[in-house]
N, C-alpha and C positions, 0 to 999 in steps of 0.2 A: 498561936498564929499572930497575936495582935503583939508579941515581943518580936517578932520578924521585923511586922511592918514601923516599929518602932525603930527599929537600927536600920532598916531600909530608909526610914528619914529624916535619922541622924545623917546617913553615910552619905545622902543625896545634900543636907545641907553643908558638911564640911566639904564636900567637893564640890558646890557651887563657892563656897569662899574662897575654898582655894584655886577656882581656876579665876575670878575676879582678882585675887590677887597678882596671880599669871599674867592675866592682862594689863593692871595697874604698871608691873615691874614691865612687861614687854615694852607698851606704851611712850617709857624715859627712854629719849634717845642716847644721851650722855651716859647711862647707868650699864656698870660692870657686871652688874648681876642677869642684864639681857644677853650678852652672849655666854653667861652660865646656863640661865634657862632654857637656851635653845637647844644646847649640848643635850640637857636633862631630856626637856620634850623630844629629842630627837633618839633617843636610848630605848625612852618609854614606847615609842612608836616602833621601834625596832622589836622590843616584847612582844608588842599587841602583834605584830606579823608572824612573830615564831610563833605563838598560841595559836594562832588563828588556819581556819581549814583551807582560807586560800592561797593557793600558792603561785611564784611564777614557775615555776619548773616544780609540781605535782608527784607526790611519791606513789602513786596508785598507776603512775604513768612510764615513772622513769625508773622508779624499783629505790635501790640504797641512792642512785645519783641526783633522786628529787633532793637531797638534804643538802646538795651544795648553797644552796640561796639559804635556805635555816640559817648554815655556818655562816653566811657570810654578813648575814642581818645579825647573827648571834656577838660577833667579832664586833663588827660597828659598832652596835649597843655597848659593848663593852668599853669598847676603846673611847665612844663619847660620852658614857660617864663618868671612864677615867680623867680624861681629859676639862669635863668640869669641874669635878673634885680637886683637879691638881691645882687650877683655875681659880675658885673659892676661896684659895687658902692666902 
């Protein structure tokens, strides 16, 4: 058990650095790497909603039609990670 709570706080401090860095880069107005980020966080956010049991149009409700908003958050993520990656380069 105490090797859990070990990688639970490794895994909480690299992701405090790294959403401080997040912020650091958001922060520069001038910096290229802020409209990469926002792509990124905006991808990420799109995952956290496909995982996630809330929905806007619910498949418990709509049957196979709840999945159109999945696809279409699925799509976005995609496309704006593509779109930072291509961005980055």
């Amino acid at each position: 058990m105490s090797e859990f709570f070990g990688f639970l706080s490794t895994f909480l401090w690299c992701g405090t650095i790294l959403g401080l860095a997040f912020m650091v880069v958001l922060s520069m107005p001038q910096s290229h790497m802020r409209d990469v980020m926002k792509k990124v966080l905006f991808a990420v956010a799109c995952f956290f909603y496909i995982v996630s049991p809330i929905d806007f149009m619910p498949e418990a409700l709509l049957g196979p039609f709840g999945f159109v908003d999945d696809i279409g958050a699925l799509v976005a993520g995609v496309m704006s990670a593509k779109s930072a990656f291509h961005s980055a380069a």
